[in-house]
DSSP file (Angstrom, degrees, kcal/mol; ACC not computed):
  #  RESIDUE AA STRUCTURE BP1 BP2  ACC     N-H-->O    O-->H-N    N-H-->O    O-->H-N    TCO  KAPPA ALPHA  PHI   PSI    X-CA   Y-CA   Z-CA
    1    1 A X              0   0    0      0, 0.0    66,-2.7     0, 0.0     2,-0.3   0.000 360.0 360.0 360.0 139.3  -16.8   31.4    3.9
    2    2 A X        +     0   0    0     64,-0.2     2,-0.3     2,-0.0    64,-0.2  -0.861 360.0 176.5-143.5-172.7  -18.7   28.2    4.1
    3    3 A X        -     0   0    0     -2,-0.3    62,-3.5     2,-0.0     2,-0.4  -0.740  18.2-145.7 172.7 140.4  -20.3   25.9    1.4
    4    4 A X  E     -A   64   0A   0     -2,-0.3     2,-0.5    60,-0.2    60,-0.2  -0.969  14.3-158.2-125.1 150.2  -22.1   22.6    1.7
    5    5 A X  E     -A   63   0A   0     58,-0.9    58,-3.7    -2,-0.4     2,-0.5  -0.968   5.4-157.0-146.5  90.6  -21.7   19.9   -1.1
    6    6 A X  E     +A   62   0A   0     -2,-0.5    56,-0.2    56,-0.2     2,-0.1  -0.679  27.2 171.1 -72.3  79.1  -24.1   17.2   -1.6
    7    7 A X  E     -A   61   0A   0     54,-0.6    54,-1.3    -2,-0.5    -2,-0.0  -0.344  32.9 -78.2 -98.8 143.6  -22.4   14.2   -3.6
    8    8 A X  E     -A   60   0A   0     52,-0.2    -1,-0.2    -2,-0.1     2,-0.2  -0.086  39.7-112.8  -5.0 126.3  -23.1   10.6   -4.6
    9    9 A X  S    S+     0   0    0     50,-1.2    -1,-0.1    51,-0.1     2,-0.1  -0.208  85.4  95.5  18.7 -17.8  -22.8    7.8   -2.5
   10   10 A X  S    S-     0   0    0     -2,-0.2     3,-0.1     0, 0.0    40,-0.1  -0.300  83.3-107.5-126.8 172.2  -19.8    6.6   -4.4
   11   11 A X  S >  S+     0   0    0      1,-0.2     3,-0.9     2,-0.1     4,-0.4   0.632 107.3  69.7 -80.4  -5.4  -16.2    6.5   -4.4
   12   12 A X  T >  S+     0   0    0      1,-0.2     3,-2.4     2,-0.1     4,-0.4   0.962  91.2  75.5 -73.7 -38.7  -15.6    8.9   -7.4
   13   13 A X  T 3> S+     0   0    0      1,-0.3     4,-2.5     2,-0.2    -1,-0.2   0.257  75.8  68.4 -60.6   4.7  -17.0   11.5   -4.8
   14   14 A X  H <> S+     0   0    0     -3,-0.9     4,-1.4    -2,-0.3    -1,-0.3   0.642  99.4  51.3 -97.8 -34.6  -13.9   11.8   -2.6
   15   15 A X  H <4 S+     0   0    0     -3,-2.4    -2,-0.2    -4,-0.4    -1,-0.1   0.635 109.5  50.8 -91.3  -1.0  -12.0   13.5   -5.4
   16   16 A X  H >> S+     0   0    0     -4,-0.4     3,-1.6     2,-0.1     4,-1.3   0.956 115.4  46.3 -41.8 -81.8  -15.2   16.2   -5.8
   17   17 A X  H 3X S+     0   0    0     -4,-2.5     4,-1.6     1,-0.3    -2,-0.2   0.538 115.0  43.6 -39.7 -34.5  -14.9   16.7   -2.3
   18   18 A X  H 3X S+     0   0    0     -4,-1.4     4,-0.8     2,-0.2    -1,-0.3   0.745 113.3  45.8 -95.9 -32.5  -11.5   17.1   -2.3
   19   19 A X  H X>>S+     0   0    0     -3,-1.6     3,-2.9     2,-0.2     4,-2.4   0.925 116.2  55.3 -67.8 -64.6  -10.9   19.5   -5.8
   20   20 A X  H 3<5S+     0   0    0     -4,-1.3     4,-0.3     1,-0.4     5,-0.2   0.701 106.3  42.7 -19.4 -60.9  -13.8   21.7   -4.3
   21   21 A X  H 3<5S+     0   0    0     -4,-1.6    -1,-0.4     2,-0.2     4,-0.2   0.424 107.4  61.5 -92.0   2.0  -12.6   22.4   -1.3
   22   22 A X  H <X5S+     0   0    0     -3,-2.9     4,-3.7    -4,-0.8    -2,-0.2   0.861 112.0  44.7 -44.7 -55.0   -9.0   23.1   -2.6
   23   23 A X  H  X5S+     0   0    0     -4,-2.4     4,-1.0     1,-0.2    -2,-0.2   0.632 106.9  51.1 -74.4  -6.0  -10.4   25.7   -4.4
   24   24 A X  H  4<S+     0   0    0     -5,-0.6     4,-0.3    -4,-0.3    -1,-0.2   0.772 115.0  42.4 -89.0 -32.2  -12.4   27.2   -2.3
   25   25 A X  H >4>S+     0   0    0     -4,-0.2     3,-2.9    -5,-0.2     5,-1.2   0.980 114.8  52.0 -74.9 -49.6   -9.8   27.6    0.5
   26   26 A X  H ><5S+     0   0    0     -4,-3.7     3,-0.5     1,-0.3   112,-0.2   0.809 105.9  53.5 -48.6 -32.8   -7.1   28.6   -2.1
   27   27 A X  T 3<5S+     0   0    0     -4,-1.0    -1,-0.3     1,-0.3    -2,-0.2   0.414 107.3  54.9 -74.7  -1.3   -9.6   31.5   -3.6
   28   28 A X  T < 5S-     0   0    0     -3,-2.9    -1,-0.3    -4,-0.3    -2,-0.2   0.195 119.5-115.1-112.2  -4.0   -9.8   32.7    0.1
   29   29 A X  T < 5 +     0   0    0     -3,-0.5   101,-9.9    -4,-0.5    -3,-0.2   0.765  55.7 165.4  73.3  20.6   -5.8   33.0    0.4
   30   30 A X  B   < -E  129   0B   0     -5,-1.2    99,-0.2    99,-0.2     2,-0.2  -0.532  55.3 -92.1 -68.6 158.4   -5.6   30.0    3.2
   31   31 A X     >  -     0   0    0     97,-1.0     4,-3.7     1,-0.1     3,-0.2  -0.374  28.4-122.8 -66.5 120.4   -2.2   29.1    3.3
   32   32 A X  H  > S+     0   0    0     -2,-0.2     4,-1.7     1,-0.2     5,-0.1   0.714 110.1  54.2 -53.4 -21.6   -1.5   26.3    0.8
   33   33 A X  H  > S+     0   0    0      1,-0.2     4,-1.6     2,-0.2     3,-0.2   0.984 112.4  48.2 -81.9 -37.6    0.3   23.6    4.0
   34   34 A X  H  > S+     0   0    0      1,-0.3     4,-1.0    -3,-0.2     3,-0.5   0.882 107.1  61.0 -74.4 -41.9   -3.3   24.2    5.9
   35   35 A X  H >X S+     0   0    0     -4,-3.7     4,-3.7     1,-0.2     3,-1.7   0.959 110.4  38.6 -52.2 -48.2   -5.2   23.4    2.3
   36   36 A X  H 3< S+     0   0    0     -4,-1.7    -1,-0.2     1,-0.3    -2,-0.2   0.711 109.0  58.2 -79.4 -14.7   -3.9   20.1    2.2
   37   37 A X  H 3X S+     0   0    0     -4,-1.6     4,-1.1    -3,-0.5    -1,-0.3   0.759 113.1  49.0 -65.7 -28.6   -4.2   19.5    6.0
   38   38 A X  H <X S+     0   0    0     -3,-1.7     4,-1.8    -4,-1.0    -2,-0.2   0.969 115.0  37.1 -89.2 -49.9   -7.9   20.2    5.2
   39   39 A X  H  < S+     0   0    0     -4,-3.7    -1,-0.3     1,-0.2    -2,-0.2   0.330 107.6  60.1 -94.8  37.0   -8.5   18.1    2.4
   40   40 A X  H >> S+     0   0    0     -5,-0.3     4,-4.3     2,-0.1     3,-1.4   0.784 110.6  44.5 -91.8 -33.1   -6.6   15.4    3.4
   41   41 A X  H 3X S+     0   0    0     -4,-1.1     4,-2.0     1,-0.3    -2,-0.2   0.852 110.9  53.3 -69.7 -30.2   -9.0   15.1    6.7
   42   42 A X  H 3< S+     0   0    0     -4,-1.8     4,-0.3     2,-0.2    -1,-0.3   0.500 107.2  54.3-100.8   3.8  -12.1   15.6    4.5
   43   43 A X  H <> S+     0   0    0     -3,-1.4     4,-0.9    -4,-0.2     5,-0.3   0.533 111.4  46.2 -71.5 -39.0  -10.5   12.3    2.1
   44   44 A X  H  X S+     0   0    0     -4,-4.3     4,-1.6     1,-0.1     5,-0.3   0.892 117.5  44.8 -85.1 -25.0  -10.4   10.1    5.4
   45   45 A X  H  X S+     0   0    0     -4,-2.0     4,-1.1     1,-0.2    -3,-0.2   0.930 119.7  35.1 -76.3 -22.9  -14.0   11.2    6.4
   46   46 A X  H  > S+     0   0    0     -4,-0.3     4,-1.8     2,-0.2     5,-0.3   0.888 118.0  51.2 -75.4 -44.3  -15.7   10.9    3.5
   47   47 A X  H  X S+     0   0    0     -4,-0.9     4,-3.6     1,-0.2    -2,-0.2   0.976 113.7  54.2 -50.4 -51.3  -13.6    7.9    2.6
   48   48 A X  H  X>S+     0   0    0     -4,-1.6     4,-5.2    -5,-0.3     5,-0.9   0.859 111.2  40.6 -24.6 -70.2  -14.8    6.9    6.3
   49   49 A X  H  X5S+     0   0    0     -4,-1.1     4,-1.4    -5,-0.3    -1,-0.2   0.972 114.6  48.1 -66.0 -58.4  -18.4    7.3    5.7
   50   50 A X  H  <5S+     0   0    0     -4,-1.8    -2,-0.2     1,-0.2    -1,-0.2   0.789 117.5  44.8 -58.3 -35.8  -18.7    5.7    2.0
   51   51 A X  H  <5S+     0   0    0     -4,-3.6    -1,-0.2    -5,-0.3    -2,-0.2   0.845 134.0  11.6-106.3 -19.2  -16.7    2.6    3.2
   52   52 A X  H  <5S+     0   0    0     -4,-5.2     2,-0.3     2,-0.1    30,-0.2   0.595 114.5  58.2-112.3  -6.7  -18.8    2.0    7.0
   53   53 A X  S  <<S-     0   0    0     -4,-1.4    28,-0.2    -5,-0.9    26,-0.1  -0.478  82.6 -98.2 -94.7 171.7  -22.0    4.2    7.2
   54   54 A X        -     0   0    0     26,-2.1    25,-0.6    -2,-0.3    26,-0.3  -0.116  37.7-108.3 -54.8 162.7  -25.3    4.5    5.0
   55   55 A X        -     0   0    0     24,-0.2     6,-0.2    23,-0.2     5,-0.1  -0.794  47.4 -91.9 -99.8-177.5  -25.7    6.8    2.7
   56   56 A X    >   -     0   0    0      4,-1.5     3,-3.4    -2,-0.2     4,-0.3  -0.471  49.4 -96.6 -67.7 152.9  -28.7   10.0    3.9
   57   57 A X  T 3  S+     0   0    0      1,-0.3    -1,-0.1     2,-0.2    -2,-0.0   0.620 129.5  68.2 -28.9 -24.7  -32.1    9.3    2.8
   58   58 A X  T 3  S-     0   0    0      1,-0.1    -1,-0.3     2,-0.0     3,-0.1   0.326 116.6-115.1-105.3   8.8  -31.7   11.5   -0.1
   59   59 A X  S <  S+     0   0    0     -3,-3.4   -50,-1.2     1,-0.2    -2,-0.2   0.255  93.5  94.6  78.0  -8.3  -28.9    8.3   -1.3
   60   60 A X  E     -A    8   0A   0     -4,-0.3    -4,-1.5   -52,-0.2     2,-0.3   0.189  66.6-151.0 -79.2-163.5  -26.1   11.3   -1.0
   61   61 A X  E     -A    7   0A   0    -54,-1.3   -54,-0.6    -6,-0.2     2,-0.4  -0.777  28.9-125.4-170.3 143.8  -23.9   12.3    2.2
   62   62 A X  E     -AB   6  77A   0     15,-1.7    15,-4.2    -2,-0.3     2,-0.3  -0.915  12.9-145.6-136.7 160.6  -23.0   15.7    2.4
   63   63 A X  E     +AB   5  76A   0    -58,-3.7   -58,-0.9    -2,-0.4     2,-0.5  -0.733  17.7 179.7-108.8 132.8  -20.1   17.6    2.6
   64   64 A X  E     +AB   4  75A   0     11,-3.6    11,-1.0    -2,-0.3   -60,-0.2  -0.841  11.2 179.7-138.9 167.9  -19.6   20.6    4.3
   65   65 A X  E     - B   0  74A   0    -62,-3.5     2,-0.7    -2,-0.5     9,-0.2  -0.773   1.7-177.4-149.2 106.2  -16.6   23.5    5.2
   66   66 A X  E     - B   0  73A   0      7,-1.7     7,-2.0   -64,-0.2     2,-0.4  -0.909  12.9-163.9-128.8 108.6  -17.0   26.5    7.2
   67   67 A X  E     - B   0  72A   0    -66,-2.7     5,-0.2    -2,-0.7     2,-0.1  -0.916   5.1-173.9-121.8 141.2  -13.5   29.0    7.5
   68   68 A X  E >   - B   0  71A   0      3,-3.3     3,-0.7    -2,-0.4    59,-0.0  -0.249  55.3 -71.0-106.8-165.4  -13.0   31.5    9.9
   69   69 A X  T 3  S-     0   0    0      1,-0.3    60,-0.1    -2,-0.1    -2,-0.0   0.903 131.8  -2.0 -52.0 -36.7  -10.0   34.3   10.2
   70   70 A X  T 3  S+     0   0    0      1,-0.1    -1,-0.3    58,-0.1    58,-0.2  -0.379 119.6  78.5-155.4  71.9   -7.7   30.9   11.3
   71   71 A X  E <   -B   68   0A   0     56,-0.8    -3,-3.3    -3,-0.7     2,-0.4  -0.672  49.2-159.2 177.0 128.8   -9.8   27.9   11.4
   72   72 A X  E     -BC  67 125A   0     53,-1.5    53,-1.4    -2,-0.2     2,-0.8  -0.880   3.2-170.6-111.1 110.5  -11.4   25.3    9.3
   73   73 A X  E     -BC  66 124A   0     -7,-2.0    -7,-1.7    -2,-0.4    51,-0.3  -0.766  13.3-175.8 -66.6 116.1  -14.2   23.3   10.3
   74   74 A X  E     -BC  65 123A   0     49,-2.1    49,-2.8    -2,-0.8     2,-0.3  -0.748   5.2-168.6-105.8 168.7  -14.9   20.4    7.8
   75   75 A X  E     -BC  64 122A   0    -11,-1.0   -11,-3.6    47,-0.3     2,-0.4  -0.949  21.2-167.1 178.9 111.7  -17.8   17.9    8.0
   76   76 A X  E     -BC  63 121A   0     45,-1.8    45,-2.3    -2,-0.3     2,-0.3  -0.970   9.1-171.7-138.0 127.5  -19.2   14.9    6.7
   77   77 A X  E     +BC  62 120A   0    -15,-4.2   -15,-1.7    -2,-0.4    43,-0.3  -0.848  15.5 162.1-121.5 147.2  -22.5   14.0    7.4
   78   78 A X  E     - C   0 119A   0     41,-3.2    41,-2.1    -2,-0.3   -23,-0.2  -0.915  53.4 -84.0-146.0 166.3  -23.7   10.4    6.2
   79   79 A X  S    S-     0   0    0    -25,-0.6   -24,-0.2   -19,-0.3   -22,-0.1   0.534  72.3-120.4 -49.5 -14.5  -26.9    7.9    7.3
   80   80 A X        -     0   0    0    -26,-0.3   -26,-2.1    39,-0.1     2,-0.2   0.114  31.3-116.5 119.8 172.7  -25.1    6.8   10.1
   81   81 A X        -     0   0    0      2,-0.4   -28,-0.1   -28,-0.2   -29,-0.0  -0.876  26.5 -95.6-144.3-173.5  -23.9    3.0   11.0
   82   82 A X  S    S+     0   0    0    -30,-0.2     2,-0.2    -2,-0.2   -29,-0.1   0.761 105.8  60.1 -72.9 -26.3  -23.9    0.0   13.3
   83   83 A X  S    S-     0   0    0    -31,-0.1    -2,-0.4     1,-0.0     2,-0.1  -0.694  84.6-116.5-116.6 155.1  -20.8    1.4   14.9
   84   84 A X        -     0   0    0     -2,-0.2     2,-0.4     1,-0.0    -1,-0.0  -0.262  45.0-116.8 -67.7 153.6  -19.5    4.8   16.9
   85   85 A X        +     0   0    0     -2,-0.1     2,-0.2    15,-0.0    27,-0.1  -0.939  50.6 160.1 -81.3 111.0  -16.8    6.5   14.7
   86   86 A X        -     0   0    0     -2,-0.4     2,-0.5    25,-0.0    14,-0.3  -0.870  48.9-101.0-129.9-169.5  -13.6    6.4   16.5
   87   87 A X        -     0   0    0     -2,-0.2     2,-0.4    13,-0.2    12,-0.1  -0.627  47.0-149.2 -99.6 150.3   -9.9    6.7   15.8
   88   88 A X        -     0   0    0     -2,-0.5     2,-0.3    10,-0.2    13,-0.1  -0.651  10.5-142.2-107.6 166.8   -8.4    2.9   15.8
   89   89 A X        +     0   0    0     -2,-0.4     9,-0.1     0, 0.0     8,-0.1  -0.596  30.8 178.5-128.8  88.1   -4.9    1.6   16.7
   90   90 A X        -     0   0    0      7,-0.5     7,-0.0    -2,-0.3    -2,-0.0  -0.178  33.3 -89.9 -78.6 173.7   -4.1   -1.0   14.5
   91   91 A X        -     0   0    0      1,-0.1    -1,-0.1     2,-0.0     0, 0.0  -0.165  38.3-108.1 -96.5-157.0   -1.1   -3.1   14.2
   92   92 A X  S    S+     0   0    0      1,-0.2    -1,-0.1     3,-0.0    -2,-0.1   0.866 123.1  54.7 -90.2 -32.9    2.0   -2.0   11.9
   93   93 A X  S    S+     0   0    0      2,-0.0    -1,-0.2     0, 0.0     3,-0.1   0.470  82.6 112.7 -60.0 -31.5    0.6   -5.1    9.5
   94   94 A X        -     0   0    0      1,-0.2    -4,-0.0     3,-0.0     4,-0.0  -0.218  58.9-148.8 -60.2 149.2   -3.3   -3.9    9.2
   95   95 A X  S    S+     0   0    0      2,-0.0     2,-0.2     3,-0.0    -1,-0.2   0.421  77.3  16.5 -78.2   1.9   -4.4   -2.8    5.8
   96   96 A X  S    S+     0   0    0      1,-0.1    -6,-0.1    -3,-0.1    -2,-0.0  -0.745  75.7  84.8-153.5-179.3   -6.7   -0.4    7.1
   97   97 A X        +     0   0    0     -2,-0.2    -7,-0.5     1,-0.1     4,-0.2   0.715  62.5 104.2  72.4  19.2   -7.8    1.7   10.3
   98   98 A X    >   +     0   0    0     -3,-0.2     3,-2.2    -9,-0.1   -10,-0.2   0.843  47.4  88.6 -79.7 -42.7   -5.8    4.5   10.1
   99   99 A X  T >> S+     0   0    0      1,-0.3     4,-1.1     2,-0.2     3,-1.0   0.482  89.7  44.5 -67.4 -40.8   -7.9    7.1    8.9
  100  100 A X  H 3> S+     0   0    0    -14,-0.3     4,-3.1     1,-0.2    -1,-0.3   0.885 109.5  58.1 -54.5 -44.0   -9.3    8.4   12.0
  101  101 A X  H <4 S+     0   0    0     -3,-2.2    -2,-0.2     1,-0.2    -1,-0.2   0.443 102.5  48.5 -61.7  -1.8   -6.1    8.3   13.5
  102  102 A X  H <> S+     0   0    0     -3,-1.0     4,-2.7     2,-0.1     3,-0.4   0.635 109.2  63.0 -99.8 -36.5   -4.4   10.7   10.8
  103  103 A X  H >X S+     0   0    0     -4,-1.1     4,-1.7     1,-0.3     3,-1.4   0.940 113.5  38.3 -41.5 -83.4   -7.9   12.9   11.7
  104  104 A X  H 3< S+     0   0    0     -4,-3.1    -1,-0.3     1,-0.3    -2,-0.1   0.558 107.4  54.5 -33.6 -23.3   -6.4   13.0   15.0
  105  105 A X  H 34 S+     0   0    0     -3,-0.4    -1,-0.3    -5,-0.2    -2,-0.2   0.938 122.6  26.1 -96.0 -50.8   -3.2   13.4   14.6
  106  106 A X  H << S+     0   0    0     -4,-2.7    20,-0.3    -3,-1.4    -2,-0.2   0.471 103.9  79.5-109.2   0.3   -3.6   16.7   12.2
  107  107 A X  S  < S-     0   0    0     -4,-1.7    18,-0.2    -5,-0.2     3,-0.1  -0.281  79.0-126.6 -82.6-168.0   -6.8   18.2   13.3
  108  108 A X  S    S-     0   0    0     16,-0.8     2,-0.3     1,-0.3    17,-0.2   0.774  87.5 -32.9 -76.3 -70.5   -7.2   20.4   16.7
  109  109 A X  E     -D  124   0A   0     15,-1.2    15,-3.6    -3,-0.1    -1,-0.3  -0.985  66.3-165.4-169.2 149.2   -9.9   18.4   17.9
  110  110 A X  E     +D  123   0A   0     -2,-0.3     2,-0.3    13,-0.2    13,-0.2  -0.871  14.0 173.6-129.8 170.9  -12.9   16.3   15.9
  111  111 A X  E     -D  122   0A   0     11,-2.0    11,-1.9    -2,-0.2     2,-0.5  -0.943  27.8 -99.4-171.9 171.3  -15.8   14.9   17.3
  112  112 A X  E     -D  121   0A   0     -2,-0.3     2,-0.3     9,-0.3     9,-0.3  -0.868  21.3-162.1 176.2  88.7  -19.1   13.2   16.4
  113  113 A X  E     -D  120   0A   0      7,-3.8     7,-2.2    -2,-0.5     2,-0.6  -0.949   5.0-163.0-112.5 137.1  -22.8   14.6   16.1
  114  114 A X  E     +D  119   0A   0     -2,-0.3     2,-0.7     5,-0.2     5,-0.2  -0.875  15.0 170.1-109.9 101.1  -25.8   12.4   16.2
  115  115 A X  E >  S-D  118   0A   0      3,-1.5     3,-3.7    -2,-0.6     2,-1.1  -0.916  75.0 -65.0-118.2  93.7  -29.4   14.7   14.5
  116  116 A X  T 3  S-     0   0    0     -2,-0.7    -1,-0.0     1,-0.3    -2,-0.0  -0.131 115.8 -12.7  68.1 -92.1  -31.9   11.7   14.4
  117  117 A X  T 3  S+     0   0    0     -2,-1.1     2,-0.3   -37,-0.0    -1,-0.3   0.460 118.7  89.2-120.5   7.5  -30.5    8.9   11.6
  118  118 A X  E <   - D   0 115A   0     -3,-3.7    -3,-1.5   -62,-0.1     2,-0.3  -0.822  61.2-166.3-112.8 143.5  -27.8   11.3   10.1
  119  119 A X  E     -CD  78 114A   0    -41,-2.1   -41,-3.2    -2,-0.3     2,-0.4  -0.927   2.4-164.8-123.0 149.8  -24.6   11.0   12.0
  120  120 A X  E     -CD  77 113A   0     -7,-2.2    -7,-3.8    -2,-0.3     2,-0.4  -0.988   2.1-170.2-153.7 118.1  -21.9   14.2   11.1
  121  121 A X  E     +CD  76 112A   0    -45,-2.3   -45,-1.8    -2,-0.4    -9,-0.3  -0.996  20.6 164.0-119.4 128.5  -18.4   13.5   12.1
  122  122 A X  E     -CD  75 111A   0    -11,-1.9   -11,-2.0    -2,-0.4     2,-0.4  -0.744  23.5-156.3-132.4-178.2  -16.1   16.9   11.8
  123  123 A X  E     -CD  74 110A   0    -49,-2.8   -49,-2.1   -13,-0.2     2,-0.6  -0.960  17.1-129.4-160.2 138.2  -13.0   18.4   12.7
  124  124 A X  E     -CD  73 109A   0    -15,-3.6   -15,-1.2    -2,-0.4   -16,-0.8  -0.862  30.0-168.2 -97.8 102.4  -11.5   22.0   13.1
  125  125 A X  E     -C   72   0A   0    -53,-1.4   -53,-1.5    -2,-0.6     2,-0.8  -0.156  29.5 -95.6 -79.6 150.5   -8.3   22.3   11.4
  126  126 A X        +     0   0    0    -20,-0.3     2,-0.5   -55,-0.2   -55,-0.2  -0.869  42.9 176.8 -45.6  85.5   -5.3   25.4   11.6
  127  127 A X        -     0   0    0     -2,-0.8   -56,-0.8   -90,-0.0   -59,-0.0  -0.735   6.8-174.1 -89.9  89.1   -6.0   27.7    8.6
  128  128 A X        -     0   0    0     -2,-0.5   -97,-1.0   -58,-0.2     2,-0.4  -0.154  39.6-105.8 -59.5 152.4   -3.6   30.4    8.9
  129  129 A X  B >>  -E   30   0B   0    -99,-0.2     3,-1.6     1,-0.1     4,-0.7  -0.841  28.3-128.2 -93.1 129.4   -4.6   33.0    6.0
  130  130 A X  G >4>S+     0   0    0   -101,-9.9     3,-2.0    -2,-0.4     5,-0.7   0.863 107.8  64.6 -45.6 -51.8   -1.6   32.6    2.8
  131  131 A X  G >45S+     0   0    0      1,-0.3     3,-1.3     3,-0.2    -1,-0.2   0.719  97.9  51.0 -56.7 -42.1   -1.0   36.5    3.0
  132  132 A X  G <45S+     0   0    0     -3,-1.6    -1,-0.3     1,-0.3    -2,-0.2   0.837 111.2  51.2 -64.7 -26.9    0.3   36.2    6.7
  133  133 A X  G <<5S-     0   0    0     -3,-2.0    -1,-0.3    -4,-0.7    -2,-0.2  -0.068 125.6 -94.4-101.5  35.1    2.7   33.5    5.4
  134  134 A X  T < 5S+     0   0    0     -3,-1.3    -3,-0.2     1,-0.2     2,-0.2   0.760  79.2 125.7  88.1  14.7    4.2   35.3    2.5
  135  135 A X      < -     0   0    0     -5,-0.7     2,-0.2  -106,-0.1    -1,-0.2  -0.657  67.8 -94.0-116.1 177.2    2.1   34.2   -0.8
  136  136 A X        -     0   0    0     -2,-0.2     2,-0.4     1,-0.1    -5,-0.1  -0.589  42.9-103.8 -97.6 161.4    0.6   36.9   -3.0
  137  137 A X        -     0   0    0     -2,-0.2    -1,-0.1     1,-0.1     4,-0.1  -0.806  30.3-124.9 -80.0 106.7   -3.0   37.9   -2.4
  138  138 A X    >   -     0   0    0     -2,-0.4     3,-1.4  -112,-0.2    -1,-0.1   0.237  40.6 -94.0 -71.3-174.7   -5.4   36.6   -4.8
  139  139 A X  G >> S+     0   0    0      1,-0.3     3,-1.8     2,-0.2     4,-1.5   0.964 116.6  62.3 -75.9 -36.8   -7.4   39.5   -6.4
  140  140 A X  G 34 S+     0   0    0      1,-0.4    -1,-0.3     2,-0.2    -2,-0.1   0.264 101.7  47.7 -82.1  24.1  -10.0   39.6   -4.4
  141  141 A X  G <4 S+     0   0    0     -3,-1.4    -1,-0.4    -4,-0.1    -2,-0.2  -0.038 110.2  53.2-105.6  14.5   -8.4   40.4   -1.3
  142  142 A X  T <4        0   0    0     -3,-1.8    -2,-0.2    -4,-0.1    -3,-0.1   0.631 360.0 360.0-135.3 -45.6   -6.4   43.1   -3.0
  143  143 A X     <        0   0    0     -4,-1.5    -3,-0.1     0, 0.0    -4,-0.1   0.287 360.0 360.0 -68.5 360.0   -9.9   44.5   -4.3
């Protein structure tokens, strides 16, 4: 299952990103801890993009989710900015500058792809399928 999501510029669009791709994983059976692993990483990237990068030519940034048998890749590709995306270590007193570092901390591994003036930073996440972990089988797995 995959799906790509073109949104606003804006901040209302982090809570799009973030119902969409609940549902999309849930209607697939992923295991509800791995849904919220997913979109919490696709809230610090988008958040990520909206608050240091451009938006793409088209004034959007898009959002994008590709799950296999036990993996999610997510993606957020934006106009790019002055600075490399990396995870920060900030002191216990910063406001800020986590966000990569929570990436890290709960993906597999994320990394950084550069296609001309669009920069796409993603990360491949655990998605265990819900059925192996006990939860009932939506219908269209049953089907």
């Amino acid at each position: 299952m995959s799906s790509v999501v073109l949104l606003p510029y804006a901040p209302s669009s982090v809570a799009v990103a973030r119902q969409r791709l609940s549902t999309d994983l849930q209607a697939s059976g992923v295991f509800d801890h791995a849904i919220d692993d997913a979109v919490l990483v696709v809230s610090e990237l988008l958040s990520n993009a909206l608050r240091h990068a451009h938006p793409l030519p088209s004034g959007m940034v898009r959002v994008a989710w590709l799950q296999s048998d036990d993996h999610i890749e997510v993606a957020v590709s934006d106009g790019g900015a002055a600075t490399e995306p990396r995870a920060g270590r900030p002191t216990l007193s910063s406001l800020g500058g986590r966000g990569l570092g929570i990436v890290e901390y709960v993906a597999e591994s994320w990394g950084v792809r550069h296609d001309g003036d669009i920069t796409t930073v993603w990360a491949i996440l655990p998605a265990p399928n819900g059925v192996a972990n006990g939860q009932v089988p939506t219908l269209r797995e049953v089907g």
